[in-house]
GUDRENTOR-753956 format. One record per residue (C-alpha): residue in one letter; x, y, z. Coordinates in Angstrom, 2 decimals, decimal comma. Layout:
// residues N
+------+---------+---------+---------+
: rest :    east :   north :      up :
+------+---------+---------+---------+
:    a :       X :       Y :       Z :
...
+------+---------+---------+---------+
***
This chain:
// residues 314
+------+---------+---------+---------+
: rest :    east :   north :      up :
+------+---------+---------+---------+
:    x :   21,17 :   38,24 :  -30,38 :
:    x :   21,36 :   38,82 :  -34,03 :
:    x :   19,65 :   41,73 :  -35,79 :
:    x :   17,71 :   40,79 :  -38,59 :
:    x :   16,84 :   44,29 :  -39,54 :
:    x :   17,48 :   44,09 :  -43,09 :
:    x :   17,95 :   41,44 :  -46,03 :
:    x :   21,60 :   41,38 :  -45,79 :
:    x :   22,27 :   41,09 :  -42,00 :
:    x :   19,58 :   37,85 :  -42,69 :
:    x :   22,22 :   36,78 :  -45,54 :
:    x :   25,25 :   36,47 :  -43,94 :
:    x :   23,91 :   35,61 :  -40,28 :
:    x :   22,40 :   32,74 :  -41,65 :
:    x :   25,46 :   32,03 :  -43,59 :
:    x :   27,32 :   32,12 :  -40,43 :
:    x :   25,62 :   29,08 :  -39,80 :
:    x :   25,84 :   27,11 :  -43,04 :
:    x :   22,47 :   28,27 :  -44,72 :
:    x :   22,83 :   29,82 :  -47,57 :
:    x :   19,23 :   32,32 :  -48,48 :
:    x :   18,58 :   33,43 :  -51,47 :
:    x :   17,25 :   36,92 :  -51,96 :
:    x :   13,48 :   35,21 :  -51,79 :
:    x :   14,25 :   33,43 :  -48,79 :
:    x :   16,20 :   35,92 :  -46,52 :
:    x :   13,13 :   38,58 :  -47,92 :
:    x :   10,53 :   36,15 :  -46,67 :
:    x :   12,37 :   35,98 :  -43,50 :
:    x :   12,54 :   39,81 :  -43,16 :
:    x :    8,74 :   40,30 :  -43,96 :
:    x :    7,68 :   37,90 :  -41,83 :
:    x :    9,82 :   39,60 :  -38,72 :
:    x :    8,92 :   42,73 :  -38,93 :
:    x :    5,28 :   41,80 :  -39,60 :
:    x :    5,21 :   39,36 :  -36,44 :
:    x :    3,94 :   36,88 :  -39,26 :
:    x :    4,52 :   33,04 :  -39,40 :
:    x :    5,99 :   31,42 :  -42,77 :
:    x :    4,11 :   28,75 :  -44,69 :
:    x :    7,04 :   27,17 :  -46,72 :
:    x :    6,12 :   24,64 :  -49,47 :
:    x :    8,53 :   22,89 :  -52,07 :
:    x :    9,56 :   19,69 :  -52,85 :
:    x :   11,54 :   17,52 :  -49,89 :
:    x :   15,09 :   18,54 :  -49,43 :
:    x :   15,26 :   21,62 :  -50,35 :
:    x :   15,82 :   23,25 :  -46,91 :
:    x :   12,72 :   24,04 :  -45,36 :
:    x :   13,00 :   22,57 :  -42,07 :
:    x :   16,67 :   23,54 :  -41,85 :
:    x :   15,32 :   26,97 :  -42,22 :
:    x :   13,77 :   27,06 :  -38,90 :
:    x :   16,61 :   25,25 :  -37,04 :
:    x :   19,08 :   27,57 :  -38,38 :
:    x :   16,68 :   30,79 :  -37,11 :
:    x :   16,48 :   29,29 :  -33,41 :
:    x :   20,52 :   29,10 :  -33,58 :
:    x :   20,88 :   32,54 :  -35,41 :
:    x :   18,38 :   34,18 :  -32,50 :
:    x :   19,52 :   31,97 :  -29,76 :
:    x :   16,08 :   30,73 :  -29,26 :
:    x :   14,69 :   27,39 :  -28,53 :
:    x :   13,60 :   25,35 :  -31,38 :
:    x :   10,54 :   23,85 :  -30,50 :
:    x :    9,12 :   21,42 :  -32,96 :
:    x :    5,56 :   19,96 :  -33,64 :
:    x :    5,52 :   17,20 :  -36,72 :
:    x :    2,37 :   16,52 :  -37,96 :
:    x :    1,05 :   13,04 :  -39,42 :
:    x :   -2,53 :   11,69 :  -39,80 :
:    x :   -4,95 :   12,16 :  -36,73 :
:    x :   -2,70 :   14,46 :  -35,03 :
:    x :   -4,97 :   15,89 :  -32,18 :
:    x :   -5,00 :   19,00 :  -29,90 :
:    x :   -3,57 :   16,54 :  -27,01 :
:    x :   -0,20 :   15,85 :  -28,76 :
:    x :   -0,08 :   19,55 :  -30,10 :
:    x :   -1,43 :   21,68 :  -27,56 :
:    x :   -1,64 :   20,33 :  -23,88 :
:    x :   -3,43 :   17,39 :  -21,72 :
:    x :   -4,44 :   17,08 :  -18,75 :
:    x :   -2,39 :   15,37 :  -16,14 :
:    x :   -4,91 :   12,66 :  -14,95 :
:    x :   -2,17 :   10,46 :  -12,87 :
:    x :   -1,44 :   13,51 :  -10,36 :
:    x :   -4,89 :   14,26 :  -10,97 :
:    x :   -5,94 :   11,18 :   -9,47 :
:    x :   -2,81 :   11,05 :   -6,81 :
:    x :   -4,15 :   14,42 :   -5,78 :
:    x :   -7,81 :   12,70 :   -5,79 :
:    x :   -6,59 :   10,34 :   -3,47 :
:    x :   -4,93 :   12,69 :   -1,07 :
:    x :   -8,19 :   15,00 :   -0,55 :
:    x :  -10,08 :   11,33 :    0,75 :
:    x :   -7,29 :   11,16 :    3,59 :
:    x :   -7,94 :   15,05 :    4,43 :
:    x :  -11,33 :   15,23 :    3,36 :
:    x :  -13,20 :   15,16 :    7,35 :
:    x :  -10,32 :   17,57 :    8,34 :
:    x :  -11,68 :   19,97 :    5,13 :
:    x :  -15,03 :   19,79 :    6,16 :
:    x :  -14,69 :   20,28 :    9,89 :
:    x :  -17,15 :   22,54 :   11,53 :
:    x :  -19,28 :   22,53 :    8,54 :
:    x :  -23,46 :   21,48 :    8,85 :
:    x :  -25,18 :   19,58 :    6,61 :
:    x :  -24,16 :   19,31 :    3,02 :
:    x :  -25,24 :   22,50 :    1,61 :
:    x :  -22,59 :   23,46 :    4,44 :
:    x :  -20,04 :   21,35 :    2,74 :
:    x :  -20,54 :   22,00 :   -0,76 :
:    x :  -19,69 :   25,65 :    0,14 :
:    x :  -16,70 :   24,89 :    1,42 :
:    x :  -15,59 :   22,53 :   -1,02 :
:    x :  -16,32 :   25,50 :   -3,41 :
:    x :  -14,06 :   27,68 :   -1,41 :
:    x :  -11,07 :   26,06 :   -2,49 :
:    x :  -11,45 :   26,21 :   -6,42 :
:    x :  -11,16 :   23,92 :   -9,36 :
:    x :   -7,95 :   23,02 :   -9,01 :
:    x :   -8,01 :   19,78 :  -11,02 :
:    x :   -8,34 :   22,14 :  -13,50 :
:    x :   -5,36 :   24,77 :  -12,94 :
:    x :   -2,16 :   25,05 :  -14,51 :
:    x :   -0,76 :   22,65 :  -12,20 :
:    x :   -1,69 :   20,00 :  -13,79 :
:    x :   -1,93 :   20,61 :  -17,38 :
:    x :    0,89 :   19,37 :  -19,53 :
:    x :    1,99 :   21,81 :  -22,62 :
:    x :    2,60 :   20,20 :  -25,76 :
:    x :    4,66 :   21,85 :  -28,49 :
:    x :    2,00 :   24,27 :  -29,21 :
:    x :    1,31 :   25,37 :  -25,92 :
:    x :    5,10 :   25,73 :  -24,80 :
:    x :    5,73 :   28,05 :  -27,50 :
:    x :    3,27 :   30,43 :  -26,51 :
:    x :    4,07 :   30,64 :  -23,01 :
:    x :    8,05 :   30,44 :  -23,50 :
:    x :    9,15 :   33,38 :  -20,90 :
:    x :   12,42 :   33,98 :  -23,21 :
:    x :   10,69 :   33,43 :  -27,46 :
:    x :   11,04 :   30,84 :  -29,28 :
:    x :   10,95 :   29,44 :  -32,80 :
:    x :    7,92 :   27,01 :  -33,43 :
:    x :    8,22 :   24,93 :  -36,11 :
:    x :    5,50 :   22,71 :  -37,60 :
:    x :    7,06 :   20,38 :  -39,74 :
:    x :    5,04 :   18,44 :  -42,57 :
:    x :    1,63 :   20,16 :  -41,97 :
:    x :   -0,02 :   18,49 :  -44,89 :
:    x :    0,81 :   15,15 :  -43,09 :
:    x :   -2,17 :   16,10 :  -40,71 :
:    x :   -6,00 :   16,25 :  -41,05 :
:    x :   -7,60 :   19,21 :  -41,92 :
:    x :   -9,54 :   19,40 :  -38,89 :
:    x :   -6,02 :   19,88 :  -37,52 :
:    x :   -5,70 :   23,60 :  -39,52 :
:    x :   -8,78 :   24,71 :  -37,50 :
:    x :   -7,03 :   24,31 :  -34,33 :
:    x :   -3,83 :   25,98 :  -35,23 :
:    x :   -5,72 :   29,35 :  -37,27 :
:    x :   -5,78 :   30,95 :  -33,09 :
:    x :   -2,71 :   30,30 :  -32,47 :
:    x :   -1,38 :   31,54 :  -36,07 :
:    x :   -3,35 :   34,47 :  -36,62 :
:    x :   -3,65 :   35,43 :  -32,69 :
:    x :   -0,15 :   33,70 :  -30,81 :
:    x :   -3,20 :   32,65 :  -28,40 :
:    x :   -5,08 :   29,77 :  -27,51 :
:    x :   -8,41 :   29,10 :  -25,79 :
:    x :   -8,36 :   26,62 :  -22,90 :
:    x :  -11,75 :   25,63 :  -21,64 :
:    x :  -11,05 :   25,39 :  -17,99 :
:    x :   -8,33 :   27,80 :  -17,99 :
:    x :   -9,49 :   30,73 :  -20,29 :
:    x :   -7,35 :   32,11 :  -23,38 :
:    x :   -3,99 :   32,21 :  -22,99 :
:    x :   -1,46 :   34,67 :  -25,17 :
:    x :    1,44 :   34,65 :  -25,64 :
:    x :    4,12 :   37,11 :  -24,20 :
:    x :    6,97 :   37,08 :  -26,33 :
:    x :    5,02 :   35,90 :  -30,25 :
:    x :    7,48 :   33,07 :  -31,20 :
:    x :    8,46 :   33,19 :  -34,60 :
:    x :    6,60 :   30,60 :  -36,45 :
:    x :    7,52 :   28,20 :  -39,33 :
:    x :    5,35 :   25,91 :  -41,31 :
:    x :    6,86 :   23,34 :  -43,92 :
:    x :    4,34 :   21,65 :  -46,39 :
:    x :    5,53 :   18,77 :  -48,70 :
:    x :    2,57 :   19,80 :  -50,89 :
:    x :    0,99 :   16,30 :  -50,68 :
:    x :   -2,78 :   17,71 :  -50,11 :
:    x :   -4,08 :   21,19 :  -50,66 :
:    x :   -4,14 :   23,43 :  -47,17 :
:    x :   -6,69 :   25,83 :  -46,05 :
:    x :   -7,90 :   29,32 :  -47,29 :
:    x :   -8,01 :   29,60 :  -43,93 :
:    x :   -4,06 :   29,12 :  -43,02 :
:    x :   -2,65 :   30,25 :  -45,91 :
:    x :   -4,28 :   34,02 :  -45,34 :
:    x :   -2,58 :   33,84 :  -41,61 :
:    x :    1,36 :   33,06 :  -43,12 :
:    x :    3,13 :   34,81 :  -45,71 :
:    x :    4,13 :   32,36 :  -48,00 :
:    x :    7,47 :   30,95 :  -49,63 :
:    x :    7,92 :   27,96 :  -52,17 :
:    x :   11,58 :   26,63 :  -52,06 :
:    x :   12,60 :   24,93 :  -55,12 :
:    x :   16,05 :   23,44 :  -55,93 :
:    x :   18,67 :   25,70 :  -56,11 :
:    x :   20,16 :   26,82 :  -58,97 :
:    x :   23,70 :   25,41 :  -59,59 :
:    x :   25,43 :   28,25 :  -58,46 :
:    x :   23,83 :   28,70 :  -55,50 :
:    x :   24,38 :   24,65 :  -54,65 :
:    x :   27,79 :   25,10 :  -55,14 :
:    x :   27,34 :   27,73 :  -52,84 :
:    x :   26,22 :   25,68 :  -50,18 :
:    x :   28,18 :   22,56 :  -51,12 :
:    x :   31,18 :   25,02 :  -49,99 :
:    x :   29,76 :   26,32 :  -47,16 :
:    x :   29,42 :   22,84 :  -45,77 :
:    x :   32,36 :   21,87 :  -46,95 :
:    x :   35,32 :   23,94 :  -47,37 :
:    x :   37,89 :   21,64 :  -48,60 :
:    x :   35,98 :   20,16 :  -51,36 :
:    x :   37,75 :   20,81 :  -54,57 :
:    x :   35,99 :   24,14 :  -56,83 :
:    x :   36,28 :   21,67 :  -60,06 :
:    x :   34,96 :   18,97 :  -58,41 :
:    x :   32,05 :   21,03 :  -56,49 :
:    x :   31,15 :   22,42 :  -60,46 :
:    x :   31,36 :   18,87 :  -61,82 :
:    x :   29,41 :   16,90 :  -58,68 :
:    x :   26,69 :   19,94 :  -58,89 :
:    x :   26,30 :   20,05 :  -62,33 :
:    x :   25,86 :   16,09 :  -62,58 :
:    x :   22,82 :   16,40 :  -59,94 :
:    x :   20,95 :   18,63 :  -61,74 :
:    x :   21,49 :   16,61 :  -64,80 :
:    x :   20,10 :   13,67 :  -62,49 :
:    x :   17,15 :   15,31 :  -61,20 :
:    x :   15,73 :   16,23 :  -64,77 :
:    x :   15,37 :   12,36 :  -65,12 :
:    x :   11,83 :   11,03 :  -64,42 :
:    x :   13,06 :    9,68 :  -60,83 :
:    x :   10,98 :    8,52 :  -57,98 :
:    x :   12,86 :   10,27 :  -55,81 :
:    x :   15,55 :   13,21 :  -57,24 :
:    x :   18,45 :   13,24 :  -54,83 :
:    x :   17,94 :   16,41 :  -52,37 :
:    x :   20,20 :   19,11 :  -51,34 :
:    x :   21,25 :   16,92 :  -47,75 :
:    x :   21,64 :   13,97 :  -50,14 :
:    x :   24,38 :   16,43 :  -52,88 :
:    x :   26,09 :   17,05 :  -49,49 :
:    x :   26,21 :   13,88 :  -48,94 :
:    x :   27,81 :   12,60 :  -52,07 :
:    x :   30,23 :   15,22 :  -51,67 :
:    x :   31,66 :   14,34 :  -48,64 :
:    x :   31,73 :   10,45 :  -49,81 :
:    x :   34,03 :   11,84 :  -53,05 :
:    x :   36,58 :   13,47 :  -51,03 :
:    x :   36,22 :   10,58 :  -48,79 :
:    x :   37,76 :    8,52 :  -51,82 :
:    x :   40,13 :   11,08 :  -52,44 :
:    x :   38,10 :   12,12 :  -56,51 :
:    x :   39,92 :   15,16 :  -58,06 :
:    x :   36,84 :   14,56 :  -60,58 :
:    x :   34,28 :   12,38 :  -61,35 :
:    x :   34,61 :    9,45 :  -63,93 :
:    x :   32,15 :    7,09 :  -64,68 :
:    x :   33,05 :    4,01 :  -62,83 :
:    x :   33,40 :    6,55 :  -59,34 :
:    x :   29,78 :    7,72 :  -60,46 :
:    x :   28,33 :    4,08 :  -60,74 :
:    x :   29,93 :    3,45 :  -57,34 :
:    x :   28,33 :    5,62 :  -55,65 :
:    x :   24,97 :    6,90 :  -57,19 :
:    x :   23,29 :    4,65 :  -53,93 :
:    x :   24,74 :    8,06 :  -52,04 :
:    x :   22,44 :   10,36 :  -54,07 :
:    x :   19,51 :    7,51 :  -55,10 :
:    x :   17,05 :    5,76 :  -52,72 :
:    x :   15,61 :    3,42 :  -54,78 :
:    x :   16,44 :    0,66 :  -57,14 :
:    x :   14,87 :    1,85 :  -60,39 :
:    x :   16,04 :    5,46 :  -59,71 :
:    x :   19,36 :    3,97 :  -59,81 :
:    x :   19,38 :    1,53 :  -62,60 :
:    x :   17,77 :    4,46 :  -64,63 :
:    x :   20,43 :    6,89 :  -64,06 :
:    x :   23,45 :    4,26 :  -65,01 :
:    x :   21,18 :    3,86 :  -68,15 :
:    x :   21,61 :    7,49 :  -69,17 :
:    x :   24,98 :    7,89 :  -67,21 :
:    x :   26,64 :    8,86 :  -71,12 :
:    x :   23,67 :   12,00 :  -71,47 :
:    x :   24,05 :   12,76 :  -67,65 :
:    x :   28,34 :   13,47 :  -68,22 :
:    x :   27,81 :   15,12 :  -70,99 :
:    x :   27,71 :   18,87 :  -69,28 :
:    x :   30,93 :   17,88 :  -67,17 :
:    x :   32,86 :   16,98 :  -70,62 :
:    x :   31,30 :   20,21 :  -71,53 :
:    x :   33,29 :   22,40 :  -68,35 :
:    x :   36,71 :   21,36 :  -70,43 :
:    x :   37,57 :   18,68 :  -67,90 :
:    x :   39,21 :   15,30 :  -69,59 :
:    x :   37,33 :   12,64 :  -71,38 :
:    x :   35,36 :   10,85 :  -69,15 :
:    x :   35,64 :    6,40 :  -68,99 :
+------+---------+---------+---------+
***
C-alpha cells in the first residue's frame, strides 16, 4: 500500500495513476489522512473531483464504494433495508415448525416465553441489507466512500450522514450503533447547485477545485496522453481556456480537453487551424448555442495561439 505520509509521496503516487494534484489538492489529501477527516470538494463540473476519489481507492488498493445522491435520496438506498422477502420466507418456515417450537410448553404465557427465548431475529444482521453507507463502515479491509453530487440530495439527507461523518458510526434501531473498524476515507463532491449545511461542512475539511491553470492542463493532457505533440498540447490548452472565458452554457471540462486531444491526434493535427477547430468544437461543446457562439469569436479565441509564434492561422 502506498504511503501518503507527506505532500510529495501524495504527488507523484497519484501521478502514477494519471492525476495530476496540485499543491492544494495533494495538501487537502494529506490533512485529511492524518486527521482521519472526510473531504467536502466543491467546484464547477469537470474539474476532477470524483476522479479524485477513484484514483485514492487505486493508489491505497481499497475498494471504491460509491453513494450518488439525487432528490429524495433516503436512508434505505444509502444506509441499509431490511430484507422483507427472506423475512417473510423465514416467516413461513417458523408456521411449519411452529408446534415442534412450542412442544411441552402450557398455556400461552408458557409459549410466549419460549418464543422469547429465541430472540428477534427478524431483526439481526442476517437479514439486513447494507447500502453504500453501511458497507463502508463495516468493510473488514477500509475503503474509500465516495458521495458523489451531495447537493443533488435533500437536506434532510445531511442529517443522516453528520454520524457517520463526524463519528464513522451509525445508529440502527433494532441493531444498536454500529462503528466502524477500519474509518474509510471519505470523499464528498458538491456541484455547488444549493448551499450545504453548517452542520456538514464543520465535519469535512474543505477543498474548491477550479480549472486548472494552463500549465498544469498541459500537465495532465500529457499524463493522459504521452504522444500528443508539446506544440500542439500548448496550442489545444491554450484555445480552451480562451473558450471557457466565453459566456457558455456549458465550458468544456478537463475529461472533455482530453477528449479533444485524443480526437486531434486521431486526425493526425501537428496544430490547430481554423477549419480543424470548426470540425470539431462538438468534441469540447454540448450544446448548440455554445457552439455557434464559439465559431462566432473563433478569430479572438486563435488569437493567443498566433501569439505562441506558430504560423498564420486559415
Amino acid at each position: 500500500m502506498t504511503q501518503l505520509d507527506s505532500i510529495d509521496n501524495i504527488i507523484s503516487a497519484f501521478a502514477e495513476f494519471g492525476y495530476i494534484c496540485s499543491e492544494k489538492i495533494a495538501t487537502a489529501v494529506f490533512l485529511a489522512n492524518a486527521l482521519d477527516k472526510p473531504i467536502l470538494i466543491e467546484g464547477p463540473p469537470g474539474v476532477g473531483k470524483t476522479e479524485l476519489a477513484n484514483t485514492m481507492a487505486m493508489v491505497t488498493g481499497h475498494d471504491l464504494i460509491r453513494l450518488q445522491c439525487y432528490e429524495g435520496l433516503d436512508e434505505a438506498k444509502a444506509l441499509y433495508e431490511w430484507k422483507y422477502g427472506k423475512q417473510l420466507l423465514y416467516t413461513q418456515i417458523l408456521k411449519e415448525k411452529l408446534s415442534d417450537l412450542l412442544e411441552g410448553t402450557e398455556g400461552l404465557d408458557g409459549a410466549i416465553e419460549r418464543l422469547h427465548s429465541f430472540g428477534d431475529v427478524f431483526y439481526s444482521e442476517e437479514f439486513i441489507e447494507p447500502r453504500p453507507l453501511l458497507k463502508a463502515l463495516t468493510s473488514e479491509t477500509g475503503s474509500v466512500l465516495l458521495i458523489d453530487e451531495i447537493d443533488k440530495a435533500d437536506q434532510e439527507f445531511e442529517s443522516l450522514l453528520l454520524e457517520v461523518l463526524g463519528h464513522y458510526q451509525t445508529s440502527i434501531p433494532e441493531l444498536g450503533t454500529i462503528k466502524a473498524k477500519i474509518p474509510p476515507r471519505v470523499f464528498l463532491t458538491s456541484n455547488n447547485t444549493r448551499d450545504l449545511s453548517d452542520a456538514l461542512k464543520r465535519r469535512c475539511l474543505h477543498l474548491y477545485i477550479p480549472y486548472p491553470d494552463e500549465r498544469l492542463e498541459q500537465k495532465i493532457i500529457a499524463s493522459r496522453l504521452p504522444s500528443v505533440d508539446p506544440e500542439l498540447n500548448r496550442q489545444l490548452v491554450s484555445f480552451v481556456h480562451s473558450l471557457r472565458s466565453l459566456d457558455l452554457r456549458k465550458a468544456p471540462a478537463i475529461s472533455e480537453t482530453i477528449d479533444w486531444a485524443r480526437s486531434l491526434v486521431l486526425l493526425k493535427a501537428s496544430q490547430l487551424d481554423r477549419q480543424l477547430v470548426r470540425d470539431t468544437l462538438n468534441v469540447l461543446l454540448k450544446f448548440e448555442q455554445d457552439i455557434q457562439a464559439a465559431q462566432e469569436a473563433l478569430p479572438e479565441l486563435l488569437k493567443p495561439i498566433n501569439s505562441m509564434g506558430s504560423r498564420a492561422l486559415n
